[in-house]
C-alpha positions as CSV (number, residue, x, y, z in Angstrom):
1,X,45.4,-15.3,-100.8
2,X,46.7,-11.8,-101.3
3,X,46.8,-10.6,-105.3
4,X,51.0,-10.6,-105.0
5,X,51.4,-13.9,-103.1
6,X,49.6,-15.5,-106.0
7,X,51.5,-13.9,-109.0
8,X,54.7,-14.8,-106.7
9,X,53.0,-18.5,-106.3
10,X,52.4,-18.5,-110.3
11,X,55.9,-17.6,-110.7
12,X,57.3,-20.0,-108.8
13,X,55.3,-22.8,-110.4
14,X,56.4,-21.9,-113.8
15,X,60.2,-21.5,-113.1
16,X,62.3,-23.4,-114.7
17,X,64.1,-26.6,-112.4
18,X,67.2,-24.5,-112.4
19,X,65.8,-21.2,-111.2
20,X,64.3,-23.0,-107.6
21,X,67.9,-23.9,-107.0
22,X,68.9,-20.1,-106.9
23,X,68.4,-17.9,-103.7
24,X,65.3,-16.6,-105.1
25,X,63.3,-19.5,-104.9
26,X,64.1,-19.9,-101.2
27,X,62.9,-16.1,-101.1
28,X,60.0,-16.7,-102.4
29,X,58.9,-19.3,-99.9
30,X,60.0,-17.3,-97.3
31,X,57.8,-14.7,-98.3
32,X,54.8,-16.9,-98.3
33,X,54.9,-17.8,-94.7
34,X,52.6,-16.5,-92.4
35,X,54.6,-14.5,-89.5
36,X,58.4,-14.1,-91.2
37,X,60.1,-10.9,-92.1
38,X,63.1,-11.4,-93.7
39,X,66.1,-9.6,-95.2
40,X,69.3,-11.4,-96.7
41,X,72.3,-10.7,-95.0
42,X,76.3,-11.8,-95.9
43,X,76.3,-15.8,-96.4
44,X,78.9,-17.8,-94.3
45,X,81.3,-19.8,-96.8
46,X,79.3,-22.7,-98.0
47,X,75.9,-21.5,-97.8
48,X,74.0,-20.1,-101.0
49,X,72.4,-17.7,-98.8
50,X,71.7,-16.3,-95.4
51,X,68.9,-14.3,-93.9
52,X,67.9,-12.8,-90.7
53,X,63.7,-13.0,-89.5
54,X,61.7,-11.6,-87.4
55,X,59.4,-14.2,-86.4
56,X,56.2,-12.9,-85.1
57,X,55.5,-14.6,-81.8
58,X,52.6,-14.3,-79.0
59,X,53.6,-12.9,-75.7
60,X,51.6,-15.5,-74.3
61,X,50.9,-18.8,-76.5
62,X,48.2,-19.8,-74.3
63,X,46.2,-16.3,-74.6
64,X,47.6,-14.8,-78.2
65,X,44.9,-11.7,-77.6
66,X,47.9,-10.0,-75.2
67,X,49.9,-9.4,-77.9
68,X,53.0,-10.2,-79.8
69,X,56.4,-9.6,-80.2
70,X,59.0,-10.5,-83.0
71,X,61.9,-13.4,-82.5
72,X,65.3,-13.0,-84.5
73,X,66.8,-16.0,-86.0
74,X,68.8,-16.2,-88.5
75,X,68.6,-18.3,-91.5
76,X,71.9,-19.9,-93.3
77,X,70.8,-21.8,-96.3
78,X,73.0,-24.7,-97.9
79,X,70.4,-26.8,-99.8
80,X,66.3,-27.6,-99.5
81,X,67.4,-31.1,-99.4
82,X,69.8,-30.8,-96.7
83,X,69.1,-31.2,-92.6
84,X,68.8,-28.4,-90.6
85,X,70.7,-27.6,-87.5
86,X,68.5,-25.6,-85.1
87,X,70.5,-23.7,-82.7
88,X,68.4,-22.6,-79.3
89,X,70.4,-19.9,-77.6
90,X,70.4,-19.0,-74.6
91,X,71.0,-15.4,-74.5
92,X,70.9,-12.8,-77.4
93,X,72.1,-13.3,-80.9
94,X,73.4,-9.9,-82.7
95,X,74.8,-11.6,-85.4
96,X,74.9,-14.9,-87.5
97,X,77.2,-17.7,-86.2
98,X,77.6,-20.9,-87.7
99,X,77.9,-24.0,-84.9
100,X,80.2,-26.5,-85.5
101,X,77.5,-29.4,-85.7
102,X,76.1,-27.6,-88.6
103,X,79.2,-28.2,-90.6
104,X,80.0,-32.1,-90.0
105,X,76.5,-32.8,-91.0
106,X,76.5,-30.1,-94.1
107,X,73.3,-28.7,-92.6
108,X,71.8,-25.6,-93.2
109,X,71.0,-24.0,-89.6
110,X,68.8,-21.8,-87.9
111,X,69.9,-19.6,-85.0
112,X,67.2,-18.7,-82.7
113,X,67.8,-15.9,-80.2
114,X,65.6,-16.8,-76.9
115,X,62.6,-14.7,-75.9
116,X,63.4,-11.7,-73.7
117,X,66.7,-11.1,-75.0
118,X,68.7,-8.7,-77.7
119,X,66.3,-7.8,-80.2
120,X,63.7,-10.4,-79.2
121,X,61.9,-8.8,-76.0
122,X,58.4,-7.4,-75.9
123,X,57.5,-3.9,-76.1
124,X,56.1,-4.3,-72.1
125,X,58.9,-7.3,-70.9
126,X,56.2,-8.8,-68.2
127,X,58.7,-11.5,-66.8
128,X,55.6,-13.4,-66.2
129,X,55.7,-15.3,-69.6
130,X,59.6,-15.2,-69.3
131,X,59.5,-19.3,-68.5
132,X,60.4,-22.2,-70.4
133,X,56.8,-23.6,-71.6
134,X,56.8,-20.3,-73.5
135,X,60.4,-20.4,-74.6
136,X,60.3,-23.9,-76.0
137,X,56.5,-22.9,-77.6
138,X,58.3,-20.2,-79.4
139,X,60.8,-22.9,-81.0
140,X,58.2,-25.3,-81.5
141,X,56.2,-22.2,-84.0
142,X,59.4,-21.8,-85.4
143,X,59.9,-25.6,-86.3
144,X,56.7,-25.6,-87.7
145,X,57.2,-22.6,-89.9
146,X,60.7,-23.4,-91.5
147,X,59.8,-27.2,-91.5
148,X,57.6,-26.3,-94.4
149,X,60.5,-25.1,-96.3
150,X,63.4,-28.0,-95.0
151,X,62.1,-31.6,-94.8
152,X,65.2,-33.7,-94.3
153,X,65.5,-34.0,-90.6
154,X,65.9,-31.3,-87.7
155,X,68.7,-31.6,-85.1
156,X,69.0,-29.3,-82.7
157,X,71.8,-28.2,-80.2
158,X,73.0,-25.4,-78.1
159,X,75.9,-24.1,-76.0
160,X,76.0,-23.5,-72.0
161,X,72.4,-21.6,-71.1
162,X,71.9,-22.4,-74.7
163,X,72.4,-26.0,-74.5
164,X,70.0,-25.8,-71.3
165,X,67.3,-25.0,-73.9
166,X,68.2,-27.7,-76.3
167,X,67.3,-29.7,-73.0
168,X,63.8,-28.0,-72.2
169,X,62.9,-27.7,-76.5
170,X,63.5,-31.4,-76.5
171,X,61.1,-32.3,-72.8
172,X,58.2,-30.4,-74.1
173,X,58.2,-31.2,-77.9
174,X,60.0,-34.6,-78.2
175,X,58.8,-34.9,-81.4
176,X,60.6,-31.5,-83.0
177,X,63.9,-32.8,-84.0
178,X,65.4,-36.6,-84.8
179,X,68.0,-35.5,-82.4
180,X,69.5,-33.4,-79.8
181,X,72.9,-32.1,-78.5
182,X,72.8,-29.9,-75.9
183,X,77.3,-28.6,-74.8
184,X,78.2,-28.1,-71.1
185,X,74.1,-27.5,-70.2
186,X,73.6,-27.8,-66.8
187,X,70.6,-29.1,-65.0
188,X,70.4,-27.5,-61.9
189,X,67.9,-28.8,-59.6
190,X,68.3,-26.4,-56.6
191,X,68.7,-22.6,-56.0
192,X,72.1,-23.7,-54.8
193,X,73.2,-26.6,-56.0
194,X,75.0,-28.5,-53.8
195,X,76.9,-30.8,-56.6
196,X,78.8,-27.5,-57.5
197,X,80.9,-26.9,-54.3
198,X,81.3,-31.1,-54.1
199,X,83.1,-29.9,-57.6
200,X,85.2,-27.2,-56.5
201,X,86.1,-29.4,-53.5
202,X,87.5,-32.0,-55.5
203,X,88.7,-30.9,-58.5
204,X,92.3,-30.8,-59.3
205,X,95.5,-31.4,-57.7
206,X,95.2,-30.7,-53.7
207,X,97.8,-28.2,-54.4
208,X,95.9,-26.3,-57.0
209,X,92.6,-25.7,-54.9
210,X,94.7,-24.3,-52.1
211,X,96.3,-22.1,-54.3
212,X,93.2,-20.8,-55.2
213,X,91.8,-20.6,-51.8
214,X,95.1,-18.7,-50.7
215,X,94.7,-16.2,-53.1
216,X,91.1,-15.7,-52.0
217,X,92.3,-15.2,-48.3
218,X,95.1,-12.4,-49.5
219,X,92.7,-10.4,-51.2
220,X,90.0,-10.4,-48.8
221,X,92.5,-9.9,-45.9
222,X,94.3,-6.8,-47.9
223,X,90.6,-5.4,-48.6
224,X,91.9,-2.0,-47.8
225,X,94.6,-1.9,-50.2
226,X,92.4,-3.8,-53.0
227,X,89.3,-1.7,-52.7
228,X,91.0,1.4,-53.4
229,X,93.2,0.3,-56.8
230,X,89.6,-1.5,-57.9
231,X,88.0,2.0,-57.7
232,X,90.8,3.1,-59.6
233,X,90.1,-0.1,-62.2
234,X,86.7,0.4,-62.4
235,X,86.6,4.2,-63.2
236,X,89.1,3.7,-65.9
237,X,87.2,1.1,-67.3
238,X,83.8,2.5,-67.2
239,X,81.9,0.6,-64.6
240,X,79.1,1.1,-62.8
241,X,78.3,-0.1,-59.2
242,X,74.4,1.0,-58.3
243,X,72.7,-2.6,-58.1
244,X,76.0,-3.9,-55.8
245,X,78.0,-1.8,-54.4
246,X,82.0,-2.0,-55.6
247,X,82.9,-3.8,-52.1
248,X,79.9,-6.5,-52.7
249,X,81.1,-6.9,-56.1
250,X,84.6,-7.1,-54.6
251,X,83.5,-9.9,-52.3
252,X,81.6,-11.9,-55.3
253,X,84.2,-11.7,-57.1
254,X,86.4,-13.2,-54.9
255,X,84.2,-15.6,-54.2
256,X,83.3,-16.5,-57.8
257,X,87.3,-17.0,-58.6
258,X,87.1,-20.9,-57.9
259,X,84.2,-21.2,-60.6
260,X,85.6,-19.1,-63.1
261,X,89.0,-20.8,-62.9
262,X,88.1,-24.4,-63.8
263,X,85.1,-23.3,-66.0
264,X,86.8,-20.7,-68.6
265,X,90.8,-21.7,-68.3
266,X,91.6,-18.2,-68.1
267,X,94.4,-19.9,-66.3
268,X,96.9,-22.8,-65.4
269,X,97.8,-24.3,-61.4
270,X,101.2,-23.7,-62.4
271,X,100.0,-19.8,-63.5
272,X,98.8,-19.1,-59.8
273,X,100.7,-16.8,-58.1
274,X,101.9,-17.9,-54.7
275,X,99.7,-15.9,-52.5
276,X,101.7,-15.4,-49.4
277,X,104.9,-14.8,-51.1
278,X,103.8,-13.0,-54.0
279,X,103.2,-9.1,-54.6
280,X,99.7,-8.4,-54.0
281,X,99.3,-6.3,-57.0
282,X,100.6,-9.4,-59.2
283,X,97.9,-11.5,-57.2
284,X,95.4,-8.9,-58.0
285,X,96.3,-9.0,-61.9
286,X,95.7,-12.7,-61.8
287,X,92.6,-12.5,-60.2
288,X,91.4,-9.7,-62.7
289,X,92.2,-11.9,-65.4
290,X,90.4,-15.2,-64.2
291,X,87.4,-13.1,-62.7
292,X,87.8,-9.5,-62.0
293,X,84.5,-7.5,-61.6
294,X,82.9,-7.0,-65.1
295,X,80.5,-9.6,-64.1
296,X,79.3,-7.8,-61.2
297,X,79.0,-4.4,-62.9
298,X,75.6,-2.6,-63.6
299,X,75.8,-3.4,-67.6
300,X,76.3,-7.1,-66.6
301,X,73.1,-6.8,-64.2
302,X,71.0,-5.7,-67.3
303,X,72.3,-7.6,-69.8
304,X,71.5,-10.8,-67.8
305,X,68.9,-10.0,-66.1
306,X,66.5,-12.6,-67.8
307,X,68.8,-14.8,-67.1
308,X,69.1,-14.3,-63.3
309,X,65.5,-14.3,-63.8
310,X,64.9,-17.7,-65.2
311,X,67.5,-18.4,-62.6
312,X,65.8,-17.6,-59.4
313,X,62.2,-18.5,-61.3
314,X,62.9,-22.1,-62.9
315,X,66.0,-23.2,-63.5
316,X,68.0,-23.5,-60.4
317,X,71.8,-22.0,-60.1
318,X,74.7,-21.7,-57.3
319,X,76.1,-20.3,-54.2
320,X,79.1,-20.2,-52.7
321,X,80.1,-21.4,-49.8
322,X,82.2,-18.9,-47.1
323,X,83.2,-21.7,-44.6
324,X,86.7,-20.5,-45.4
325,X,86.4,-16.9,-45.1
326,X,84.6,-16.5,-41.6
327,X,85.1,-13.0,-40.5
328,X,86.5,-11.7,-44.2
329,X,83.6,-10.8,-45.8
330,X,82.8,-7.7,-44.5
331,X,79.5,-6.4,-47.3
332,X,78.2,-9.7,-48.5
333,X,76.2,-12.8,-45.9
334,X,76.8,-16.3,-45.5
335,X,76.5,-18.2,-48.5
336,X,75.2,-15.8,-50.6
337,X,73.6,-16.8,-54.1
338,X,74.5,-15.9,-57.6
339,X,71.3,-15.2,-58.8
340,X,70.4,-11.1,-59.0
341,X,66.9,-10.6,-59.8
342,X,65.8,-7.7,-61.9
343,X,64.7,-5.0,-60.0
344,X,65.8,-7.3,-56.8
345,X,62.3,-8.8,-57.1
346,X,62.6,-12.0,-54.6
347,X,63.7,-15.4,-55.8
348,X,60.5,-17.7,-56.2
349,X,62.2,-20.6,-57.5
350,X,59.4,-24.1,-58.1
351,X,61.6,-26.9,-58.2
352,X,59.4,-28.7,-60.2
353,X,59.7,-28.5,-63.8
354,X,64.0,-29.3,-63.4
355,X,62.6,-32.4,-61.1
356,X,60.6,-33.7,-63.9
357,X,63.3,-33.1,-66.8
358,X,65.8,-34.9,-64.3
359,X,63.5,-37.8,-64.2
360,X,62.9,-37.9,-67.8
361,X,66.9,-37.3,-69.1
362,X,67.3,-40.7,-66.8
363,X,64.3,-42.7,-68.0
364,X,62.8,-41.6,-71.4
365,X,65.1,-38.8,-73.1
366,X,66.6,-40.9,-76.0
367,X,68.1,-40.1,-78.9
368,X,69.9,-37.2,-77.0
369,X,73.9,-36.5,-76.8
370,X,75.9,-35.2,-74.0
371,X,79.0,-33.0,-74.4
372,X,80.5,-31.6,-71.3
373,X,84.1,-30.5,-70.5
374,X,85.8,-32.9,-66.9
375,X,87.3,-29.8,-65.9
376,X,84.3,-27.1,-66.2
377,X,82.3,-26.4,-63.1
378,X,79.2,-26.7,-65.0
379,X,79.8,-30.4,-65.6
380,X,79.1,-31.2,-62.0
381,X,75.4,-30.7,-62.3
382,X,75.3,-32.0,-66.3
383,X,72.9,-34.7,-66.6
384,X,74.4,-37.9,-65.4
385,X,74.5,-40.9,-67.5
386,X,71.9,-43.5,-67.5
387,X,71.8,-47.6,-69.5
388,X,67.9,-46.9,-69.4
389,X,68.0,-44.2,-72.5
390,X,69.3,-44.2,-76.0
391,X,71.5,-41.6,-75.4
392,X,75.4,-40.5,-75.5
393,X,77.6,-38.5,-72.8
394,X,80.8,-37.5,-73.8
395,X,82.7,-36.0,-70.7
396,X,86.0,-34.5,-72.4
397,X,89.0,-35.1,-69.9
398,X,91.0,-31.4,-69.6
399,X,88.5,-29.9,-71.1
400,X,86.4,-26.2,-70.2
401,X,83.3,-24.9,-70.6
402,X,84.7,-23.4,-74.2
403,X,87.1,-26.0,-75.3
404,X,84.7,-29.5,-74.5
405,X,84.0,-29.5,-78.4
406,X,83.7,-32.0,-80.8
407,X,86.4,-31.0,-83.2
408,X,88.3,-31.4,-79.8
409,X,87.5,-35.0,-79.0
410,X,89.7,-38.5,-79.9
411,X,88.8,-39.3,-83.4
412,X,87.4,-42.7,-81.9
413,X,84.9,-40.6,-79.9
414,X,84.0,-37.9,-82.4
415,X,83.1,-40.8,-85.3
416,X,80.8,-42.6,-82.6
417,X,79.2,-39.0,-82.1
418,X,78.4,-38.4,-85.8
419,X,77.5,-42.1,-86.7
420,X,75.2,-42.2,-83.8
421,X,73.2,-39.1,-85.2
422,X,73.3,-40.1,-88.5
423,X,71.5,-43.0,-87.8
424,X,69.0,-41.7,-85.5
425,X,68.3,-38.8,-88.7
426,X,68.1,-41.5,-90.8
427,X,65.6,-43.4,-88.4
428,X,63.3,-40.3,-87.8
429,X,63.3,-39.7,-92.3
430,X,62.0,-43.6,-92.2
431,X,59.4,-42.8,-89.6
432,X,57.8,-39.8,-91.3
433,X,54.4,-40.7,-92.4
């Protein structure tokens, strides 16, 4: 042991009972773990303290000789004796957020940006060890790091993409957490999943989808009085159009307007303009504010590109279908996918690994809880229920991809939720050898 990790060891053993309650003492454990910078940062209300690490991780777990690369988490600390929440993100992290779970448990919690994304990407990003074995192995290092510190029981949970990794963390290292509860997570099991347009097909009054699919028609019908005020738009605001151009981003958008409707609520049935009566520019407004074409823009391609990657690579995603639009869409092919690849690098998608994790959520995947939102998209390839787990789904009626919450649910439904898990972290304490 290094000279200063024993006089901070020394310390630590002869402090007082009162002093290892301070932030200090949770410091000093910090620093003696192999792998964690840290530096304390503002803490959330509640929490004694709060600290974001760089967790050094290999590139590769399975050959650490090519390198490593550091992980930010961040660290919200209510109590050593209290259970930790550990959040698995999807995307990036820039900052500390607390999730709700972490709060009806009084948890401390641990917010894990994913590998190849914000601050956590390699200094070479070889998109080769961008997959979900190495994703999960990064949260399963982590786990085994801070577990030294927290012993009460792990629970882990995640939002959207993030609540896909809950999903994956818990099929490859079952034993992690006591529990897991992955919000509106899809499990996509094709490149285009098919249960998506069955959802957009069916959803909502009759009225309401043709609506939507009239306001699709005006705008690809009055392309060449769109195109031009979007050029405007998109010039004001910035954008850049080099991986699409602005008419294929036009066209997705259009096409994307169904699944961005129900998923975020940007917008009511009754808040659709009439598309044939209507002015187009007060269609067009709408449609920017349900869609528009940020998501299509060159900062977008970048900033998701892992995603799209993991997309096209592992984890399945959507089309759209164009039955409706025959002879409208002038820049983009039938049925095009949502997927954009970095670089355009083809879509090599093994269906595998999302086959197996189907078969396991319906057959072994207890102790696991379900929260999805009836009217988001994404809940029409959430993992369907099944009487041969121990597991919960909660599919919140009127509720989207940001509002299917449990603060959100019937007070019948939300005590079910947090007995259930109390008993199953309860149950995994009892277990522990």
């Amino acid at each position: 042991m290094h000279p200063i990790h024993r006089y901070l060891s020394l310390l630590l053993f002869l402090a007082p009972t009162w002093l290892l309650a301070q932030p200090g003492a949770l410091e000093v454990k910090l620093f003696n773990l192999p792998d964690v910078i840290f530096k304390q940062i503002e803490s959330p209300e509640g929490f004694e303290a709060a600290y974001e690490l760089q967790i050094r991780q290999p590139i590769d777990h399975e050959a650490p000789s090519k390198g490593y690369f550091y992980q930010r988490a961040y660290l919200s600390h209510r109590s050593f004796d209290a259970p930790m929440v550990i959040a698995t993100e999807g995307y990036h992290r820039p900052s500390n957020r607390l999730y709700e779970l972490t709060n009806y448990l009084d948890a401390n919690q641990l917010d894990v940006e994913h590998r190849y994304f914000g601050a956590s990407v390699p200094d070479n990003r070889d998109y080769r060890y961008l997959n979900l074995k190495q994703a999960t192995a990064d949260l399963h290092h982590i786990r085994e790091l801070i577990g030294q510190i927290y012993p009460n029981a792990w629970v882990s949970t995640g939002i959207s993409k993030g609540g896909q990794t809950t999903l994956f963390y818990r099929y490859f290292y079952p034993d992690d957490v006591a529990a897991a509860v992955p919000y509106v997570a899809p499990l996509n099991l094709s490149l285009k999943d098919k249960r998506i347009y069955t959802f957009l097909d069916t959803i909502g009054p009759d009225a309401c989808r043709q609506a939507i699919r009239e306001v699709q028609l005006r705008l690809l019908k009055a392309r060449d009085e769109v195109l031009p005020r979007l050029k405007w738009y998109a010039e004001g605001a910035g954008y850049q159009f080099t991986y699409l151009s602005l008419e294929q981003a036009f066209e997705y958008g259009v096409l994307e307007y169904p699944f961005s409707f129900w998923q975020v609520g940007a917008a009511t049935c009754d808040e659709i303009p009439d598309a044939k009566a209507a002015e187009l520019d007060d269609v067009l407004q709408h449609f920017m504010a349900v869609t528009g074409l940020s998501l299509f823009n060159d900062e977008s391609m970048a900033a998701y590109a892992s995603h799209y990657w993991q997309a096209g690579t592992e984890m399945g995603y959507y089309g759209y279908e164009t039955d409706d639009f025959k002879g409208l869409l002038k820049a983009l092919s039938n049925e095009p996918s949502a997927i954009f690849m970095p670089g355009k690098a083809p879509m090599t998608f093994e269906p595998s690994l999302v086959t197996k994790v189907y078969e396991w959520t319906q057959t072994k995947a207890s102790q696991m809880i379900y929260i999805n939102g009836g009217m988001d998209t994404w809940s029409a390839t959430g993992v369907p229920p099944s009487d041969k787990v121990d597991a919960l789904w909660f599919i919140m009626p009127g509720k989207d991809h940001a509002t299917a919450r449990i603060r959100n649910m019937a007070e019948e439904d939300r005590n079910l939720l947090l007995s259930t898990l109390g008993k199953w972290m309860k149950e995994e304490l009892k277990n522990k050898p």
